[in-house]
N, C-alpha and C positions, 0 to 999 in steps of 0.2 A: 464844836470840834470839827476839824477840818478831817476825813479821813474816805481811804478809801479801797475798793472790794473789787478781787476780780477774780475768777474762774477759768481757767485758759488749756484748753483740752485739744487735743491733736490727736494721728496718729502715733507721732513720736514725742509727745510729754502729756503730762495732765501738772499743774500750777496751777495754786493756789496762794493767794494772796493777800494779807490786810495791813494796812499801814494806815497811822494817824500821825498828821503832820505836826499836831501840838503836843507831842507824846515828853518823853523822858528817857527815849533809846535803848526800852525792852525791846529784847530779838527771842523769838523760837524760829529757828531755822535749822532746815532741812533739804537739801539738793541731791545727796549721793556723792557729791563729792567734797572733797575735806576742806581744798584751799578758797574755794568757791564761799561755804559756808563761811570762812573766817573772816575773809572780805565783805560777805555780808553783814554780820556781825558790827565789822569795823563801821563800815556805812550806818550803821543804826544808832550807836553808842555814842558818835562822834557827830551825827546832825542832828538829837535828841529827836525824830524818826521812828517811834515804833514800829517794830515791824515781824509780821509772820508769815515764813514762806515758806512753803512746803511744794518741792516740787519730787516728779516723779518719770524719768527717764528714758530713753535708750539707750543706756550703758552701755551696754553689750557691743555697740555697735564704734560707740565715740561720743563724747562730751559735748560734742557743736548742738546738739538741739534744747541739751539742758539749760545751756549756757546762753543761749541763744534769747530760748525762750522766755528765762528767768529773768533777762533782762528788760524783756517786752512787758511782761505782767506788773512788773515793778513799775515801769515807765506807765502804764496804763492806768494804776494804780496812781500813780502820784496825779496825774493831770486827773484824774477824776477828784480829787481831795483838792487841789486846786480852784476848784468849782470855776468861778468868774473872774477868778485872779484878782478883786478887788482888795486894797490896802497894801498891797503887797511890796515888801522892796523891791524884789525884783531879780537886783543884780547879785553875784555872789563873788567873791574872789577869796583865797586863802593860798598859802605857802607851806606848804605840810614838810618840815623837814624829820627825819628820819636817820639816825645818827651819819653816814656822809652822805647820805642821800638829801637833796633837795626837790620836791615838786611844787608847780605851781599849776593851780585849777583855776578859770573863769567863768561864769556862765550867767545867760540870761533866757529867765522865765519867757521868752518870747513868744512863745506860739509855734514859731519858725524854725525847725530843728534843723542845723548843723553842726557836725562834728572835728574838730580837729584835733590829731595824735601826732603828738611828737616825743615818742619814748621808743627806747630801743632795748631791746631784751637777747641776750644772747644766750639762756638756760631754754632749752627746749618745752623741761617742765620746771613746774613749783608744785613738790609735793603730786599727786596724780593729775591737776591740772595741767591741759597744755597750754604753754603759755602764749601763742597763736590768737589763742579765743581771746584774751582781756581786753583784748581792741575793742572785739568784735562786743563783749558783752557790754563796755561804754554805748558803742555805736547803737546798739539796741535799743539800751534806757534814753540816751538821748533822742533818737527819735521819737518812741512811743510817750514821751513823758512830753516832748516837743521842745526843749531846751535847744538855743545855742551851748554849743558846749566844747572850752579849749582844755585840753591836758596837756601838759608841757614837762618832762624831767627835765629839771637844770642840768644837775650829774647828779652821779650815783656809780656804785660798781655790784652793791650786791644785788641781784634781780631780787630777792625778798622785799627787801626796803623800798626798792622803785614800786612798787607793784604794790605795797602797801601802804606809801606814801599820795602814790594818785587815788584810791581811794578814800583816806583819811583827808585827803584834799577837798576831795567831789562833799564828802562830807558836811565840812566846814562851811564850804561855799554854797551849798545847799540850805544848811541854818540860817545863812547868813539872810539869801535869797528870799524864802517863803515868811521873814518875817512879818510881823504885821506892821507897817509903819505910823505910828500913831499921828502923824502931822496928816495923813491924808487916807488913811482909813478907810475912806467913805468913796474910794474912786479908784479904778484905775488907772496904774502908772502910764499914760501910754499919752502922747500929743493926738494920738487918732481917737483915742477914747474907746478902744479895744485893743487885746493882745491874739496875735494869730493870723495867717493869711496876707 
């Protein structure tokens, strides 16, 4: 089993985290905030992803460090379950539509993390999240998990569906990614003969 554990404490959160990448997409999750939690959820259900995370905040103050952080321990969390990247597809793609909403997600397990957003939100919030942060919290995971990684809305109008859509995308394209590719198993996808750097 591919899985993996991290403990992530600050002065502004304490995360905690276990995910198993060959799970069946049980969640017990916990952030303090609602929409936060559901998109987790969604992320877990939808890449078959186990995942447990319990994080613990600055409320009081604003959501940027939950959000922030939740996304880092996740991402930390996956590249350690990733172990050597061996067997691995690699690549991920999917289309998450969302009744008029369209996204599409791409991504590759590279080592190399970059980010690109191309989604526009015009609701301030969803629910008590602000909606500000869902970049921010992609941009998180994608770094510390070390993904390239593209988000794209095609259209859409209601901010629910956009927002639920990129994640049930990231999702898909996540599954698709970390599978194990039985024709080469035994190796690395990579012409360099490593991923990263």
């Amino acid at each position: 089993m591919r899985t993996g554990s991290v403990h992530r404490k600050t002065s502004e959160t304490s995360i905690d985290v276990e995910l198993n990448l060959d799970g069946t997409g049980i969640y017990d999750v916990s952030t303090g905030i609602g929409f936060l939690d559901h998109m987790m959820e969604q992320l877990s259900r939808h890449s078959l992803i186990d995942l447990n995370l319990k994080a613990v905040g600055d409320l009081h103050i604003d959501q940027h460090h939950t959000t922030e952080d939740s996304g880092i321990a996740i991402g930390e969390a996956f590249s350690q379950a990733m172990g050597d990247k061996k067997g691995i597809t690699r690549f991920g793609t999917a289309y998450a539509p969302m009744d008029e909403t369209l996204t599409r997600v791409a991504l590759d397990i590279s080592g190399r993390p970059f980010f690109v957003w191309k989604v526009k939100l015009d609701s301030p919030r969803l629910g008590e999240w602000d909606t500000e942060l869902i970049e921010h919290w992609f941009h998180s995971f994608s770094q510390s998990a070390g993904l390239t990684l593209h988000v794209e809305n095609l259209y859409g109008s209601n901010n629910h569906h956009i927002v639920e859509s990129c994640f049930k995308g990231l999702a898909r394209a996540l599954r698709q990614a970390v599978e194990i590719d039985p024709r080469k198993a035994d190796s690395i996808p990579s012409t360099k003969g490593t991923l990263g750097g």
